[in-house]
PDB file as gemmi writes it, atoms N, CA and C in Angstrom:
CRYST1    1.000    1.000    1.000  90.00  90.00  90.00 P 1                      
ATOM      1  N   UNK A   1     113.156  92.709 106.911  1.00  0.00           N  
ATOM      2  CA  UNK A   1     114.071  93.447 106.077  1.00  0.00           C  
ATOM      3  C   UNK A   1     113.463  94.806 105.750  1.00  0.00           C  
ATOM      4  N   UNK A   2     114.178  95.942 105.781  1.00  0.00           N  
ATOM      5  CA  UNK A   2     113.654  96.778 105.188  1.00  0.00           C  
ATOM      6  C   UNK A   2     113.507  97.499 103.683  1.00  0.00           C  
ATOM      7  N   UNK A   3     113.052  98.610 103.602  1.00  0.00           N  
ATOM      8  CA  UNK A   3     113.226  98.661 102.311  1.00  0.00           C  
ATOM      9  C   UNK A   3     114.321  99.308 101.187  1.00  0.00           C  
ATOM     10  N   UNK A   4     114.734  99.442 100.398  1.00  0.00           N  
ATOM     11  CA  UNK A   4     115.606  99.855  99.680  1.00  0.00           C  
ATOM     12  C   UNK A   4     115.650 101.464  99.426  1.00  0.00           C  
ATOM     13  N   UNK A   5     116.378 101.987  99.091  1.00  0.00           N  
ATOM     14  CA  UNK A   5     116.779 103.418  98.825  1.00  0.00           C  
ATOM     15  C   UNK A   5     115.685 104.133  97.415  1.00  0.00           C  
ATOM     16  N   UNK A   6     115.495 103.321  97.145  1.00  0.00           N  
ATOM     17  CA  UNK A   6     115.261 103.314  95.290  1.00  0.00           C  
ATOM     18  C   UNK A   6     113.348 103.245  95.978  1.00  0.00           C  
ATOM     19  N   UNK A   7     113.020 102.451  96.617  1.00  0.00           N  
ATOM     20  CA  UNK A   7     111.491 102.423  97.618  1.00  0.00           C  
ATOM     21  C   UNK A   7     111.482 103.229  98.238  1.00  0.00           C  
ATOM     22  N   UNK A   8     112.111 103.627  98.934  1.00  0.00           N  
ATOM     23  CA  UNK A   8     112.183 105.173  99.771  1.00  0.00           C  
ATOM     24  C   UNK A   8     111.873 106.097  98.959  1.00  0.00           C  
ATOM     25  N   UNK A   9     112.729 106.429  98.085  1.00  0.00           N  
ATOM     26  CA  UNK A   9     112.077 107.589  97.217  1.00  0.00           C  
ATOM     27  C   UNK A   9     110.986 107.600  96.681  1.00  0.00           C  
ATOM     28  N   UNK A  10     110.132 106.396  95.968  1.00  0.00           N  
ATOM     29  CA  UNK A  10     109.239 106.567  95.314  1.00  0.00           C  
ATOM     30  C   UNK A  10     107.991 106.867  96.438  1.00  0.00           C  
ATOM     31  N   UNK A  11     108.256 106.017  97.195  1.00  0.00           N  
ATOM     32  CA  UNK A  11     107.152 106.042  98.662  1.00  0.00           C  
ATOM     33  C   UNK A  11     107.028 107.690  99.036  1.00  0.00           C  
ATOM     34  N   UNK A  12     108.345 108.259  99.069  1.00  0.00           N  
ATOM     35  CA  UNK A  12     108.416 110.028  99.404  1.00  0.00           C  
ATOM     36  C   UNK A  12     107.646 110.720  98.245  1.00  0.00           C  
ATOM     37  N   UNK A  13     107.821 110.615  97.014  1.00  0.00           N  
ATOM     38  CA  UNK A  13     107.158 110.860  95.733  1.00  0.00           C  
ATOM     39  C   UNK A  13     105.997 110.887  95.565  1.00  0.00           C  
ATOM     40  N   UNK A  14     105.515 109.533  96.235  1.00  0.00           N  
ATOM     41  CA  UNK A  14     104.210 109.190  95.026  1.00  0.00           C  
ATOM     42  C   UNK A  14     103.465 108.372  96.262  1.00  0.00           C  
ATOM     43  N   UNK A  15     103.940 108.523  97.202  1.00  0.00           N  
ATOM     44  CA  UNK A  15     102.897 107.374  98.724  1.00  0.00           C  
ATOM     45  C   UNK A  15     101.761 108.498  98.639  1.00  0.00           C  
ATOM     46  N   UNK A  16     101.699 109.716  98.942  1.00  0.00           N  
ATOM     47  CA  UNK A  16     100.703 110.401  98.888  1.00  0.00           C  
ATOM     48  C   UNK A  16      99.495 110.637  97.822  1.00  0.00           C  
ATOM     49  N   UNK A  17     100.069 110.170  96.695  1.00  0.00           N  
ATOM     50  CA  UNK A  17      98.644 110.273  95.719  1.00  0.00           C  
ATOM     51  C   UNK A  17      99.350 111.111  94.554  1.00  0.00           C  
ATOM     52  N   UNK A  18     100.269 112.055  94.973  1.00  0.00           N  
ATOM     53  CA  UNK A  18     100.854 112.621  93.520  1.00  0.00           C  
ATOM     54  C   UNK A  18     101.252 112.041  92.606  1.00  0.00           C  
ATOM     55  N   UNK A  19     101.681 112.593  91.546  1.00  0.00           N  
ATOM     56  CA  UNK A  19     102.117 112.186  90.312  1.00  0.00           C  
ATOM     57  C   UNK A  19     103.279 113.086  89.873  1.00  0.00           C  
ATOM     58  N   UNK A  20     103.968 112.769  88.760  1.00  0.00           N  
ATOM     59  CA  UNK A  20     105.282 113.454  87.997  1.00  0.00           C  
ATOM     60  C   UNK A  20     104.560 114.908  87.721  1.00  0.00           C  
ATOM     61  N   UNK A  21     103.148 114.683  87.118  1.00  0.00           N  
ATOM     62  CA  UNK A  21     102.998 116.171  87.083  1.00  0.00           C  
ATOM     63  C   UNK A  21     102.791 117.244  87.921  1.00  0.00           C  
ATOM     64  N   UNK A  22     102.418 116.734  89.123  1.00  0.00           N  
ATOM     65  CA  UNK A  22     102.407 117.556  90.208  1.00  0.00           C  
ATOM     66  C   UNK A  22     103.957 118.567  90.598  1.00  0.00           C  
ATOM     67  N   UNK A  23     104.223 117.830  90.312  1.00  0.00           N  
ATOM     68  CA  UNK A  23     106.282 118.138  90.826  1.00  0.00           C  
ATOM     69  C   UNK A  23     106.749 118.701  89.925  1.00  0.00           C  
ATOM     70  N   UNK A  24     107.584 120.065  90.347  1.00  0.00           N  
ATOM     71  CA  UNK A  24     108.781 120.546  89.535  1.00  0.00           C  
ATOM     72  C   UNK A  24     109.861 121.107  90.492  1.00  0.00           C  
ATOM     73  N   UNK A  25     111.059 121.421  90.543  1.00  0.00           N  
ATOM     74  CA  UNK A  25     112.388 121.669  90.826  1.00  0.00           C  
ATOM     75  C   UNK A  25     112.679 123.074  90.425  1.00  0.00           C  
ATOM     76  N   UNK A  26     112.689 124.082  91.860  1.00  0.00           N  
ATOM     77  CA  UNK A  26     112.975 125.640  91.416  1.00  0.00           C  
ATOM     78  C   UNK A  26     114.438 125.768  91.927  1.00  0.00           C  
ATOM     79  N   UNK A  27     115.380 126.341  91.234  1.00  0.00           N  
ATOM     80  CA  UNK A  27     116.685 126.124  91.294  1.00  0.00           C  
ATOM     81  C   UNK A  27     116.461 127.892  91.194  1.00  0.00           C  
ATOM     82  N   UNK A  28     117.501 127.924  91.967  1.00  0.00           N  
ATOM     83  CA  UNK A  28     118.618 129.173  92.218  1.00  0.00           C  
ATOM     84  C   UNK A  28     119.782 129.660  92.920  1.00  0.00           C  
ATOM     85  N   UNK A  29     120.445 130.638  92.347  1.00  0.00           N  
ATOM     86  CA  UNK A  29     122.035 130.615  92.828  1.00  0.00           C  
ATOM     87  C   UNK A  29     122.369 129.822  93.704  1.00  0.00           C  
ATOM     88  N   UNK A  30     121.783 129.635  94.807  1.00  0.00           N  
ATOM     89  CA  UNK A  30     121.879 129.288  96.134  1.00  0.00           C  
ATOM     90  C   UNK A  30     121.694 127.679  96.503  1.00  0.00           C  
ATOM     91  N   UNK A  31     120.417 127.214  95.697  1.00  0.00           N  
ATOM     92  CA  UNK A  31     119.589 126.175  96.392  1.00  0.00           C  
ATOM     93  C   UNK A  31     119.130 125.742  95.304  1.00  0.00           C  
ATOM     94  N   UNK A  32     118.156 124.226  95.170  1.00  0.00           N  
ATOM     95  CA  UNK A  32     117.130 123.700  94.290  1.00  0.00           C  
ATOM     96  C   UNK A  32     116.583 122.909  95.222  1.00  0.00           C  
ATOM     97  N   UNK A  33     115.202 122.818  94.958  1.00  0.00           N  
ATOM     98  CA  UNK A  33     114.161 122.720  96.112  1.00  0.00           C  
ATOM     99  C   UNK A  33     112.801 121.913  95.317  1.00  0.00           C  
ATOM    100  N   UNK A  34     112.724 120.865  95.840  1.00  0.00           N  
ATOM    101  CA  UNK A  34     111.702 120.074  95.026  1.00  0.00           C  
ATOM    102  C   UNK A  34     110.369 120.795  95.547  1.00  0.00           C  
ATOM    103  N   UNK A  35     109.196 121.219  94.768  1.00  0.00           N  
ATOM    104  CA  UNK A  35     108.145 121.726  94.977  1.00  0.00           C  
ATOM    105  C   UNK A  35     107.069 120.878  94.218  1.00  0.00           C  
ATOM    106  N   UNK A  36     105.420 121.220  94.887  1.00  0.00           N  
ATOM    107  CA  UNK A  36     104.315 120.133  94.167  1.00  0.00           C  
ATOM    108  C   UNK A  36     103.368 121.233  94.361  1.00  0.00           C  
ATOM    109  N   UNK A  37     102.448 120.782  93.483  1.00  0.00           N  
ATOM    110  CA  UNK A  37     101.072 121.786  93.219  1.00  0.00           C  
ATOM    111  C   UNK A  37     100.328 120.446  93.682  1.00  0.00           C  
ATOM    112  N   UNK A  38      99.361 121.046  95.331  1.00  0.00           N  
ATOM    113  CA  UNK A  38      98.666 119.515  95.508  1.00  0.00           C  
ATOM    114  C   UNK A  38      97.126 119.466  94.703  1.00  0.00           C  
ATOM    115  N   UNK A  39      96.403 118.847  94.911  1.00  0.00           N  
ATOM    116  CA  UNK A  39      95.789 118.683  94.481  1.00  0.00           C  
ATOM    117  C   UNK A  39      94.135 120.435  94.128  1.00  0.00           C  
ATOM    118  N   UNK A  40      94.493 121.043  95.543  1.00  0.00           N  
ATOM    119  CA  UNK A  40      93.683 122.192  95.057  1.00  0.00           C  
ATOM    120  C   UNK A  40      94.450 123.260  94.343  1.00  0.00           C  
ATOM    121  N   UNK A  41      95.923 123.232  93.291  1.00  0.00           N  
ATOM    122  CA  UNK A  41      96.421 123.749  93.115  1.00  0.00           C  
ATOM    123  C   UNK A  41      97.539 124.887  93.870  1.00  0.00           C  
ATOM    124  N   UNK A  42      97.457 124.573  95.191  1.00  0.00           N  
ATOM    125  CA  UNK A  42      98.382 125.591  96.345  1.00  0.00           C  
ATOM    126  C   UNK A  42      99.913 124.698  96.082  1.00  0.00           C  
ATOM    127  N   UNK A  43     100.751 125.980  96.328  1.00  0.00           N  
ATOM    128  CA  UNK A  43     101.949 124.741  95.699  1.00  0.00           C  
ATOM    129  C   UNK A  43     103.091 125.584  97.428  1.00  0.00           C  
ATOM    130  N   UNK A  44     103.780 124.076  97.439  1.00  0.00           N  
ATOM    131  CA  UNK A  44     104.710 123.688  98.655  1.00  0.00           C  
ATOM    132  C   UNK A  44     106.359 123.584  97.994  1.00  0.00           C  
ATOM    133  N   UNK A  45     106.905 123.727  99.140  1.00  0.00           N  
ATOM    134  CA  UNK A  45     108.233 122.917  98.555  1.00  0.00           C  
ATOM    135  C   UNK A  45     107.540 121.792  99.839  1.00  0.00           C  
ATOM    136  N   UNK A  46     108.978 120.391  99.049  1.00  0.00           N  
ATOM    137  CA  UNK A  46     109.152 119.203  99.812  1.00  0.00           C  
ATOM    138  C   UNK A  46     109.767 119.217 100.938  1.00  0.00           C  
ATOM    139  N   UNK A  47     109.912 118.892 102.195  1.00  0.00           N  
ATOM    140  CA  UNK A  47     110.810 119.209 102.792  1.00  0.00           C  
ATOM    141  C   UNK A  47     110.928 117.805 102.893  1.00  0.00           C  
ATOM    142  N   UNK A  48     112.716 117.506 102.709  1.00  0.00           N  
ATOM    143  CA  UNK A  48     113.257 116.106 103.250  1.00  0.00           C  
ATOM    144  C   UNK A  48     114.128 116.548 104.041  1.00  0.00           C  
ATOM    145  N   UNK A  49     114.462 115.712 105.139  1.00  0.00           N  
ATOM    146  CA  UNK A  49     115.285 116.238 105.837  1.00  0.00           C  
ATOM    147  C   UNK A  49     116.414 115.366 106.219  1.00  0.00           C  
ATOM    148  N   UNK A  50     116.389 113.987 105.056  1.00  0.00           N  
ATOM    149  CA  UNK A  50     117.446 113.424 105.307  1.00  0.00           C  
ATOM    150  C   UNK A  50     118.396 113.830 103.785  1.00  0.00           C  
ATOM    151  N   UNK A  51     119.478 114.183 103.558  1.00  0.00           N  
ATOM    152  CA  UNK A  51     120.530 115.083 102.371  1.00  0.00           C  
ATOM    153  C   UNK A  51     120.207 113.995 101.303  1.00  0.00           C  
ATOM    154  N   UNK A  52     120.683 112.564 101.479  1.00  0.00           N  
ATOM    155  CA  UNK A  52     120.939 111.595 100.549  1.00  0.00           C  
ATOM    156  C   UNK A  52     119.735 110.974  99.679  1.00  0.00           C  
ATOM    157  N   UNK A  53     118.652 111.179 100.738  1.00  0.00           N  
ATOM    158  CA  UNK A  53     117.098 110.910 100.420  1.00  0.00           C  
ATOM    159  C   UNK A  53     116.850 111.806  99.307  1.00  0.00           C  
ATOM    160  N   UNK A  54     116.763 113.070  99.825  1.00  0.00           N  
ATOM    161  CA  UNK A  54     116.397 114.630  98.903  1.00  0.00           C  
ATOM    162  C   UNK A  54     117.044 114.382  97.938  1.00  0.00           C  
ATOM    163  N   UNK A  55     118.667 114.317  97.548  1.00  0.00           N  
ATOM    164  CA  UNK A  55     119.288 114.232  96.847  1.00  0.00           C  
ATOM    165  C   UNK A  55     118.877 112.760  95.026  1.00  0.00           C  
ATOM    166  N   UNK A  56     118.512 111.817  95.965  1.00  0.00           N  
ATOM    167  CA  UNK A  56     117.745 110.772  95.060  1.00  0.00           C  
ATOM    168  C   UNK A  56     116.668 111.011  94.790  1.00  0.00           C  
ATOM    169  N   UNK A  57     115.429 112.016  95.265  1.00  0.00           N  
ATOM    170  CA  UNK A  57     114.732 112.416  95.173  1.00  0.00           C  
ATOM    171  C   UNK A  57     114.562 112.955  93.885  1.00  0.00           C  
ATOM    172  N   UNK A  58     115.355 114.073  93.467  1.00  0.00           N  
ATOM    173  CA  UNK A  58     115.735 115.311  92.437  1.00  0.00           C  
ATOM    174  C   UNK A  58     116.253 114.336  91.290  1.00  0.00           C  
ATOM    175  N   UNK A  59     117.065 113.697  91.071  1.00  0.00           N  
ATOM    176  CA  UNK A  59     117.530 113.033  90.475  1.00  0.00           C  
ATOM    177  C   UNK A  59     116.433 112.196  89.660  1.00  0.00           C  
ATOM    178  N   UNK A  60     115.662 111.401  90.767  1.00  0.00           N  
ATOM    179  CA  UNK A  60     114.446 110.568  89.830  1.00  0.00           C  
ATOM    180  C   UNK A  60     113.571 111.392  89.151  1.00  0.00           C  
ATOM    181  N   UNK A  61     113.094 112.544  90.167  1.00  0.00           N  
ATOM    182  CA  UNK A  61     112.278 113.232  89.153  1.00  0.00           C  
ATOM    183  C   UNK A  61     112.605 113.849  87.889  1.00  0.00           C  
ATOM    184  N   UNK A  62     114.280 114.604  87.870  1.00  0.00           N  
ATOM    185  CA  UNK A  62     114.712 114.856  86.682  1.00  0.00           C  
ATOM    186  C   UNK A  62     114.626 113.700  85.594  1.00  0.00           C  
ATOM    187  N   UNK A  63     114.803 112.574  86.244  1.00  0.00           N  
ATOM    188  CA  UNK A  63     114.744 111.041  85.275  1.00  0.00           C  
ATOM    189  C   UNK A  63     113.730 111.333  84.470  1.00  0.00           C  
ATOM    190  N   UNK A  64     112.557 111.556  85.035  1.00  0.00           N  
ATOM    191  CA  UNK A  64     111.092 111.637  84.673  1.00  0.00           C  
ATOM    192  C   UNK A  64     110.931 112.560  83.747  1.00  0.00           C  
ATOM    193  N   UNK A  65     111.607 113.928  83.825  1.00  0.00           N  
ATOM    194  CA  UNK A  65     111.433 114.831  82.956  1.00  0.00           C  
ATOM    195  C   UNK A  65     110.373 115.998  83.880  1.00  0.00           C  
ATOM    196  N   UNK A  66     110.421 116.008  84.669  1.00  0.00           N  
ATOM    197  CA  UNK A  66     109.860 116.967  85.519  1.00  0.00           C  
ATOM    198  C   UNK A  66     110.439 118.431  85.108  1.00  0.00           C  
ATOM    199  N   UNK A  67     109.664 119.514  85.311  1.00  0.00           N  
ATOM    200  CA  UNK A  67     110.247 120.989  85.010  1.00  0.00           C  
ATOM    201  C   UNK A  67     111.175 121.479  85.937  1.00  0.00           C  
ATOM    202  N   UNK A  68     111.735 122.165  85.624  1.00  0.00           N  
ATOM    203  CA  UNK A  68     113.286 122.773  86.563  1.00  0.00           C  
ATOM    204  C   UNK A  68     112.563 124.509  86.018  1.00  0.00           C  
ATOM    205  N   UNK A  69     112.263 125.129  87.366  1.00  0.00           N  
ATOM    206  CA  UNK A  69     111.957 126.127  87.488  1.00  0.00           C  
ATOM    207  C   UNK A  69     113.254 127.311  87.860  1.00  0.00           C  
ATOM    208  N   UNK A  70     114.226 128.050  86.869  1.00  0.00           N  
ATOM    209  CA  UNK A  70     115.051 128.455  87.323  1.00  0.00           C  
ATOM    210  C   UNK A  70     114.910 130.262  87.627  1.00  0.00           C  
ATOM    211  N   UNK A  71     115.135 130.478  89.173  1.00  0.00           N  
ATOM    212  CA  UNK A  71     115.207 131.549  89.535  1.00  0.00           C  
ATOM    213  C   UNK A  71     116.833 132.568  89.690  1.00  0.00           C  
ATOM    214  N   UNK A  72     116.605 133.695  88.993  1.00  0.00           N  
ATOM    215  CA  UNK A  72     117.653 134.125  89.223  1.00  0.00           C  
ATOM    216  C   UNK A  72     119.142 133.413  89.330  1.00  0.00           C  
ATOM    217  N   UNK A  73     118.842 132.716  87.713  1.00  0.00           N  
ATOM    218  CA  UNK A  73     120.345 131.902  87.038  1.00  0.00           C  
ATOM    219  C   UNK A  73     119.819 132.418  85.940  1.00  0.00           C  
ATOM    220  N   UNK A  74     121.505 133.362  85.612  1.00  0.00           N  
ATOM    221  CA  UNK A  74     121.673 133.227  84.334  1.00  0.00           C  
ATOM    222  C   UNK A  74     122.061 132.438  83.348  1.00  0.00           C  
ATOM    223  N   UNK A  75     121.735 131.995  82.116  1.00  0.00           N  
ATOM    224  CA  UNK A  75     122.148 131.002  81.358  1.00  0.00           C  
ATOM    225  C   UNK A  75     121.978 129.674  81.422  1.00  0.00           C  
ATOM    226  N   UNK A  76     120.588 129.629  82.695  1.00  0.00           N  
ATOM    227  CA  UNK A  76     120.568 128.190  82.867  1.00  0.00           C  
ATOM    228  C   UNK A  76     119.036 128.005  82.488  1.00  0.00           C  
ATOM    229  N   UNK A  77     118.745 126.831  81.277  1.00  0.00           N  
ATOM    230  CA  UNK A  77     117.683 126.443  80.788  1.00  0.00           C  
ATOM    231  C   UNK A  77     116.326 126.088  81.654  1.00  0.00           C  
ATOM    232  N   UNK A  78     115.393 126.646  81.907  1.00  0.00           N  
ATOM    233  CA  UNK A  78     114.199 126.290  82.446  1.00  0.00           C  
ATOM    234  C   UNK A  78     113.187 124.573  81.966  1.00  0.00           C  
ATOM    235  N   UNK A  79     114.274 123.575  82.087  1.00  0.00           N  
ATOM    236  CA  UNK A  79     113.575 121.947  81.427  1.00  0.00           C  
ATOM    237  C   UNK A  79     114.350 121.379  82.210  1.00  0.00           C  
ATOM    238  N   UNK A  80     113.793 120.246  81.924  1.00  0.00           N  
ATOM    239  CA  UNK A  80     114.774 119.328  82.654  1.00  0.00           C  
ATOM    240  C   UNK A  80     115.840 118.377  82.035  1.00  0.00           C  
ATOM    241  N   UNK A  81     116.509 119.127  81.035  1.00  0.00           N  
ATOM    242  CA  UNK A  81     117.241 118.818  80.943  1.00  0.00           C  
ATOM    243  C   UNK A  81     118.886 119.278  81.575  1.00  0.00           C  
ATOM    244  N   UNK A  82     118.517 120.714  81.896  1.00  0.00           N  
ATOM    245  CA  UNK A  82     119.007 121.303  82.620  1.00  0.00           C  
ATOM    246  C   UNK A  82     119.616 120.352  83.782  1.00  0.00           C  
ATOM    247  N   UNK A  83     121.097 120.560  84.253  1.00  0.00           N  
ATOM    248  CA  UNK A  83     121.498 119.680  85.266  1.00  0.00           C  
ATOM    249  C   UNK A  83     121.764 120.364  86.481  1.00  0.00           C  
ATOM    250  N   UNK A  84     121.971 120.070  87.694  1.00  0.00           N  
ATOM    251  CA  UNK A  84     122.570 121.052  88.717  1.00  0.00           C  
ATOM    252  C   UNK A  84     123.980 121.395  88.494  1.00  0.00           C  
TER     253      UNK A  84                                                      
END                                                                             
């Protein structure tokens, strides 16, 4: 059997050694893009390249309370409470 949707994500998340604090979400007009500061501090975006994956992705981490880094939006709160 394989594994569940809800295991997928965390495995994408956190199989590597990161943590919630590593991760934040830079949103702008255009796009929002999960990004991590690895461990020597150099920071990436995530690339997923399956939509529905990425999409559950953003979602859990907002769960978490992860930062939402917003570029060039007006009126939109830099936390995560902030929604897309």
């Amino acid at each position: 059997m394989g594994i569940s949707i809800g295991e997928r994500v965390e495995q994408l998340l956190f199989g590597s050694g990161l943590t919630v604090e590593n991760y934040y979400i830079e949103r702008t007009p255009v796009s929002e893009v999960i990004c991590y500061k690895n461990r020597e501090g150099r920071r990436f975006d995530l690339l997923v390249d399956d939509d529905a994956l990425g999409t559950l992705a953003k979602r859990r981490l907002l769960e978490l309370g992860v930062k939402v880094d917003s570029i060039g939006v007006e009126g939109v709160s830099s936390d995560a409470s902030a929604k897309p």
